[in-house]
N, C-alpha and C positions, 0 to 999 in steps of 0.2 A: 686579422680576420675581418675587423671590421672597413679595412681598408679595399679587401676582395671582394666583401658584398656590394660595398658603393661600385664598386667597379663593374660586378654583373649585372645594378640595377642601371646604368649608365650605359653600358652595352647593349642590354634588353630596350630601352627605351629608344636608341639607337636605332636599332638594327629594326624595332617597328616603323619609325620614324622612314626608316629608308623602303620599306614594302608599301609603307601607306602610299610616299610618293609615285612608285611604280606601278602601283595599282593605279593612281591618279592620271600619270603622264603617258605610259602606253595607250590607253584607249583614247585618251585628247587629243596623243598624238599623231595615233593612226587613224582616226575619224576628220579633225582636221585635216589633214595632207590630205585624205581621199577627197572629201568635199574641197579644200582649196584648190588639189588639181582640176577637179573637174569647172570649178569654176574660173580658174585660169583659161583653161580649154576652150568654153566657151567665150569669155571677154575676147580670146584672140578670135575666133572662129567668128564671130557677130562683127569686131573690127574689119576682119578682112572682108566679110560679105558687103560692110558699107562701102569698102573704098570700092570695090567692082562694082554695087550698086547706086551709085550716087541718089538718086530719087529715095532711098530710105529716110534721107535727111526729112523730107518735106513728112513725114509719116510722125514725128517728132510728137508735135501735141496729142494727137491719137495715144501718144506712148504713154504721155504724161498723164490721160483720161484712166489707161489701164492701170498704169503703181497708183493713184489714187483708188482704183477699187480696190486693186490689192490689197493692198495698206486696210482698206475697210472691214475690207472680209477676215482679213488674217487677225483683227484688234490692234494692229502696231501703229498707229499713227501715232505720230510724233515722236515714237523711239526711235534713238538715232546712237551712235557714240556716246554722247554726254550720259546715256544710261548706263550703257557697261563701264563707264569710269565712275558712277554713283554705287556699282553695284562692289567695285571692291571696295573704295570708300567705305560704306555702309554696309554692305549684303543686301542692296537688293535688289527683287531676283527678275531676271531677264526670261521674257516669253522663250519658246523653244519656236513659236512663228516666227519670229523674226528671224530664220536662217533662211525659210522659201524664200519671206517677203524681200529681203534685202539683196539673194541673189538674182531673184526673177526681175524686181525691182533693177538692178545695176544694168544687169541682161541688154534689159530692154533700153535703158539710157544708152549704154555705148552702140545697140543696134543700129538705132536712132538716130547718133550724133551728138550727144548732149555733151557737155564738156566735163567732164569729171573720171577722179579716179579709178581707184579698186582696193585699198587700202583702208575705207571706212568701213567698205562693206567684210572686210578680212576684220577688223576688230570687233564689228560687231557680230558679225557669222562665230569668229574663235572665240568669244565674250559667253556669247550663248549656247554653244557647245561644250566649255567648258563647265559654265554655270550648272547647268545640265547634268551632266557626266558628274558632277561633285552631290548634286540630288540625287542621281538616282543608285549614289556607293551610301547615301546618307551621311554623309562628312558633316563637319561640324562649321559654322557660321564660319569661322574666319579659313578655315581650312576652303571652303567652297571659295574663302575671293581669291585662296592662291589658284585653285580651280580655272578661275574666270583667267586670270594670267593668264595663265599655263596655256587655254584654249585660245586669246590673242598674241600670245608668242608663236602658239602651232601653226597660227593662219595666215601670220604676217611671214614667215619662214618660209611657206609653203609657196607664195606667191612671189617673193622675192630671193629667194635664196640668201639669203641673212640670217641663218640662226644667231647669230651670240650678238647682233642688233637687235633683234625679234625679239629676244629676252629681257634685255636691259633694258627696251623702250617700254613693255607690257607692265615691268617691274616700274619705272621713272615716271609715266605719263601723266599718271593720276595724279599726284602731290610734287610739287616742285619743292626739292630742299628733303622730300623724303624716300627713301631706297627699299621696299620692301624684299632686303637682304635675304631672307628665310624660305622665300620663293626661285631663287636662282636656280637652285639644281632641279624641281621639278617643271620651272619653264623651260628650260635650255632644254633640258632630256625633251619635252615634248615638243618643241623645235626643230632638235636634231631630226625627230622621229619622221614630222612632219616633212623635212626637207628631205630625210631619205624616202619618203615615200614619193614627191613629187620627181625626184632624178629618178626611179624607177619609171616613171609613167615619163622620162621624157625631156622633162620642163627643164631649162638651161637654166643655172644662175644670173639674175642684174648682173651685168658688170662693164664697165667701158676702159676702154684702152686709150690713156692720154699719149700723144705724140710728144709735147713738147713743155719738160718739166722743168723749171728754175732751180737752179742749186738755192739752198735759203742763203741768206746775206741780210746785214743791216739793213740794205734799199729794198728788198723781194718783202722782207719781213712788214716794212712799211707801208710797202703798196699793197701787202695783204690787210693790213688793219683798216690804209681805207675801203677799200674794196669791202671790211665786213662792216663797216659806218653803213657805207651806201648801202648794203644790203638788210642792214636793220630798218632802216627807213622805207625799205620794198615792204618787208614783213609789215611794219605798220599798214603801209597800205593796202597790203592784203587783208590780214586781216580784219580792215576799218571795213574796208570792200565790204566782205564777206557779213559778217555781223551787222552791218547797215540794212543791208537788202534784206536777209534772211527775218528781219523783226521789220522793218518797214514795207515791202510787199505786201506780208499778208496782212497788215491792219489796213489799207488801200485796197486788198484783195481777198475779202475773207474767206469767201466760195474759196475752196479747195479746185474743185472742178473747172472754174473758171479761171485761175492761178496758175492752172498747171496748160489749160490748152494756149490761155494767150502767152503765156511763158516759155513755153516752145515753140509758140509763133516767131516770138520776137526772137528767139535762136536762131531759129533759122533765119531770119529777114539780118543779124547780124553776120552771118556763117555766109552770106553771098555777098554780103556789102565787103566784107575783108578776106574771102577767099576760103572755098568749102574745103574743108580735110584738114587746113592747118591747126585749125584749135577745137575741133572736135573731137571728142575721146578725150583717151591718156596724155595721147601727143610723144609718145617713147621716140618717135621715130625725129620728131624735132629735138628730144633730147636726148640723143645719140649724135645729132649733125651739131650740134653747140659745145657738145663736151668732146668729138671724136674730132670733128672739121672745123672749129671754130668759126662755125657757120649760121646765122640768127640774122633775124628783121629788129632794127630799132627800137618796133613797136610790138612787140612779138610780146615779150611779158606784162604790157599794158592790158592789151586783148585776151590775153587768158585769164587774167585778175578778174577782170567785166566778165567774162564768158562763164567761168566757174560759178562766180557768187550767183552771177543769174539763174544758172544751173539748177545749182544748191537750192536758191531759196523760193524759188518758184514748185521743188517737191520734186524732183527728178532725183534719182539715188546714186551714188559711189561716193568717192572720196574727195579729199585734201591735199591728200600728202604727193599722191602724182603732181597735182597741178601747183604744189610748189615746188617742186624737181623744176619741171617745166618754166615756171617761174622765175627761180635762181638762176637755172643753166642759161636761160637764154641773157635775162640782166647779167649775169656775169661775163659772159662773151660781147655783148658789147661795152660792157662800163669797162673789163681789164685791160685790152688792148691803151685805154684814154689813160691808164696808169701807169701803163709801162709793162702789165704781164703777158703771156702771151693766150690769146682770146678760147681756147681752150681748155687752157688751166683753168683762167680764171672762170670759164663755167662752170669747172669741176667747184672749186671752191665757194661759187653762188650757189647750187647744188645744197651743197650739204648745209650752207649758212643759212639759206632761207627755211627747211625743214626745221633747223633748229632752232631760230627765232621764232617760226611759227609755232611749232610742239613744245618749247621750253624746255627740250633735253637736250642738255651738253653733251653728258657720257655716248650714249647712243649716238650721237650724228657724229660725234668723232669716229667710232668703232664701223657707221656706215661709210664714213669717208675710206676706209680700211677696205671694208668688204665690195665696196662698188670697183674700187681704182686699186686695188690688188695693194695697199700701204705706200702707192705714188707719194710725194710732195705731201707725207702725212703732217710732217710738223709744223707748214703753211697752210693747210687746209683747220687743224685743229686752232692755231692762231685767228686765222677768220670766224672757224665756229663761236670762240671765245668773247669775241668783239662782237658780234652779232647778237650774242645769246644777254648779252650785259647790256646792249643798247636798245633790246628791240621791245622794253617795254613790259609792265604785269599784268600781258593777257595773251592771248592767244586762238588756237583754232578751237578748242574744248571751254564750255565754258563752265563746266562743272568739275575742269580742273583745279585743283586748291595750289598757292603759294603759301607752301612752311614757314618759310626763309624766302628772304630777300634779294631778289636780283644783282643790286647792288653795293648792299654794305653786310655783313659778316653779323647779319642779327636775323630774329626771328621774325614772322610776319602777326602783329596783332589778332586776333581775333575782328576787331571790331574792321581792319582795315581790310580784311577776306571778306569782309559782307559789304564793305562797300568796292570793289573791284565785282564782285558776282551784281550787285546793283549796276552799277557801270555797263557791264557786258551786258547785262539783260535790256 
C-alpha cells in the first residue's frame, strides 16, 4: 500500500509538472512565433527595400538619432542580451518594453544598412516575452527563468527554423559547463510551437545545400582541425573587435546622440569606401554564395568584423550571431581551399566554428551544423566545432556569461577566477 501511494504522489506531482509546463510553453510559444514572424517579415521587407533603394544607406545616423530616442522613451537603455542572460542566472526581471524597442530598434538598423543581425534582438524579444508570460501565470522565481528559456528558444526557432538548436542554446548560453536539463521539454515544445507557427505564416527554414562533401579520412580529419585552430583565432578577433569598441567609443563618445549620428556616419563613409550592399545587414546573401558557391573576397570577414563592432557599439541594434555566420562562412571559404578542403565545405564548417567559439556552446553548434546542412559532413563539422570551442579562449560575445567549468581541462572554474574574466571583459 505504501508502495501505491508513493506512486500516486509521484504521478500527481508529475502529471502537474507536465500541465504547468504546457500552460507555460503554449502561450510563449504562440506569441513568440507570431511576433517572431512578424518581425522576420519585416527585417526581409526593410532589406529588400534598401537594396532597390540604395539612398536609404545615407539616412543611417538619422536612424541612429531615432533608437536613441526610442531606447529613452521606452527606459531600455543599455538593456541588451547580457540582461536576459542575468535574468535566468538570477531572476531578474526584463522590461516587457524592450520587445517594441529592440524590434523597431533592429527595424530601423537593417532599413538603414547598419551591419548586424537579428538574432540578439530574437533573444532578447523571446527573453522578455517569456519573462513576462511566467509573471503574468505568477510562476515561481526559478520556474519564470525556465519561462525566460522557453521564450529565447521560441524566438530563435521562429526566425531560424532550428528548434532542437533553439533549445539547447536558450538552455547552454548562460553558463558554460552548465545544462539547465529541467527546462528541455518546455523549451523545445515552445520552439516547436514557435516554428509551426512561423511555416504557417510562410517563413522557410535556414538551410543550405553543400555541393561538395569530403569522405572523413585521417588527411580531411586534419585539415579540419586546422581549419578550427584558424578559426579560433577569427573568434578572438572578433570578439576583441567587438568588446574593444563597444567600452572604448562611448567613453571618447559619451553623448549617446552624438555616438550614434557620427557612428552612422562613419558607416556609411565605410559601406562606399568597400562597396555598398556587401556588408550591410545580415549579409544571408553572402553567406549563401561561401557556403552554396564557394564564393567570398579575401577580405570579406575582415570588414564585417569592423563593420559589426562599429555597428554594435556606436548604439544601432540587432545581433551577433548573423554576423559571425557571415564571418566563419566567408574565412572558411577562403582559408579551406589553402588546406586542401573544398572552399565550400570549408565555409560550412567556418560557419558553425566561429558561432561556437563566439557563444561557447559546443552541443548547440553541433546540432546547428545538423539543422542548417541537412547532417552533411557532420562528423567534420563537429570535429572543427570541437577545436574551436577548446581554442578560442574564456570569453566571448555575452559578457554576463558565466564559465562553470573549464574550457580546457576536466575542472571547475574558481569563483575568484569568474570575477576576474567578468573584470577582463568589462
Amino acid at each position: 500500500m505504501s508502495n501505491l501511494n508513493d506512486f500516486n504522489r509521484e504521478a500527481k506531482a508529475a502529471l502537474w509538472v507536465v500541465l504547468q509546463w504546457l500552460l507555460l510553453a503554449v502561450p510563449t510559444g504562440l506569441v513568440c512565433g507570431a511576433v517572431g514572424t512578424a518581425f522576420h517579415l519585416s527585417v526581409e521587407y526593410v532589406t529588400e527595400l534598401r537594396a532597390a533603394q540604395s539612398w536609404l544607406l545615407l539616412c543611417l545616423p538619422l536612424a541612429g538619432l531615432a533608437i536613441v530616442a526610442l531606447y529613452k522613451v521606452t527606459k531600455c537603455e543599455g538593456v541588451g542580451t547580457n540582461n536576459v542572460i542575468r535574468a535566468v542566472q538570477s531572476g531578474e526581471p526584463v522590461s516587457p518594453l524592450l520587445v517594441p524597442a529592440i524590434f523597431l530598434g533592429t527595424v530601423l538598423t537593417h532599413l538603414c544598412g547598419g551591419s548586424a543581425g537579428r538574432e540578439g534582438a530574437a533573444l532578447q524579444m523571446g527573453g522578455s516575452i517569456g519573462w513576462n508570460v511566467g509573471k503574468l501565470l505568477h510562476l515561481s522565481d526559478y520556474v519564470r527563468r525556465t519561462a525566460t528559456i522557453s521564450g529565447m528558444a521560441a524566438f530563435f526557432s521562429a526566425l531560424f527554423g532550428t528548434p532542437l538548436t533553439a533549445a539547447l542554446f536558450a538552455m547552454m548560453v548562460e553558463d558554460v559547463g552548465l545544462t539547465f536539463t529541467s527546462a528541455f521539454m518546455p523549451a523545445f515544445t515552445s520552439a516547436l510551437i514557435a516554428y509551426g507557427v512561423s511555416l504557417f505564416f510562410g517563413i522557410a527554414p535556414t538551410n543550405f545545400v553543400l555541393n561538395s562533401i569530403p569522405h572523413l579520412t585521417l588527411e580531411t580529419a586534419l585539415q579540419t582541425a586546422l581549419l578550427g585552430i584558424a578559426c579560433a583565432a577569427v573568434t578572438r578577433l572578433f570578439c576583441w573587435t567587438l568588446h574593444t569598441l563597444e567600452h572604448g567609443i562611448p567613453k571618447r563618445i559619451p553623448n549617446p546622440w552624438l555616438r550614434a549620428f557620427a557612428g552612422g556616419a562613419a558607416v556609411v563613409a565605410f559601406s562606399y569606401l568597400f562597396g555598398v550592399g556587401r556588408y550591410n545587414g545580415a549579409g544571408m546573401a553572402v553567406i549563401a554564395d561561401a557556403v552554396e558557391q564557394g564564393a567570398a573576397l579575401p577580405w570579406d570577414f575582415l570588414c564585417k568584423i569592423f563593420l559589426t563592432a562599429l555597428t554594435l557599439a556606436v548604439g544601432f541594434k540587432g545581433g551577433e550571431v548573423v554576423p559571425s555566420f557571415y564571418i566563419g562562412a566567408t574565412f572558411g571559404c577562403i582559408a579551406g581551399p589553402w588546406l586542401g578542403l573544398p572552399a565550400g565545405f570549408a565555409g560550412a564548417i567556418g560557419l558553425v566554428c566561429v558561432f561556437c567559439g563566439a557563444t561557447n556552446a559546443l552541443i548547440p553548434s553541433i546540432l546547428l551544423g545538423f539543422e542548417l546542412f541537412g547532417g552533411q559532413g557532420l562528423e567534420l563539422i563537429a570535429l572543427g566545432c570541437g577545436v574551436c570551442y577548446m581554442l578560442s579562449g574564456h570569453h566571448g560575445l555575452y559578457i554576463s556569461q558565466t564559465f562553470v567549468t573549464n574550457k580546457l581541462r576536466p575542472e571547475y572554474a574558481s569563483h575568484k577566477w569568474q570575477i576576474k574574466l567578468k573584470k577582463k571583459e568589462e
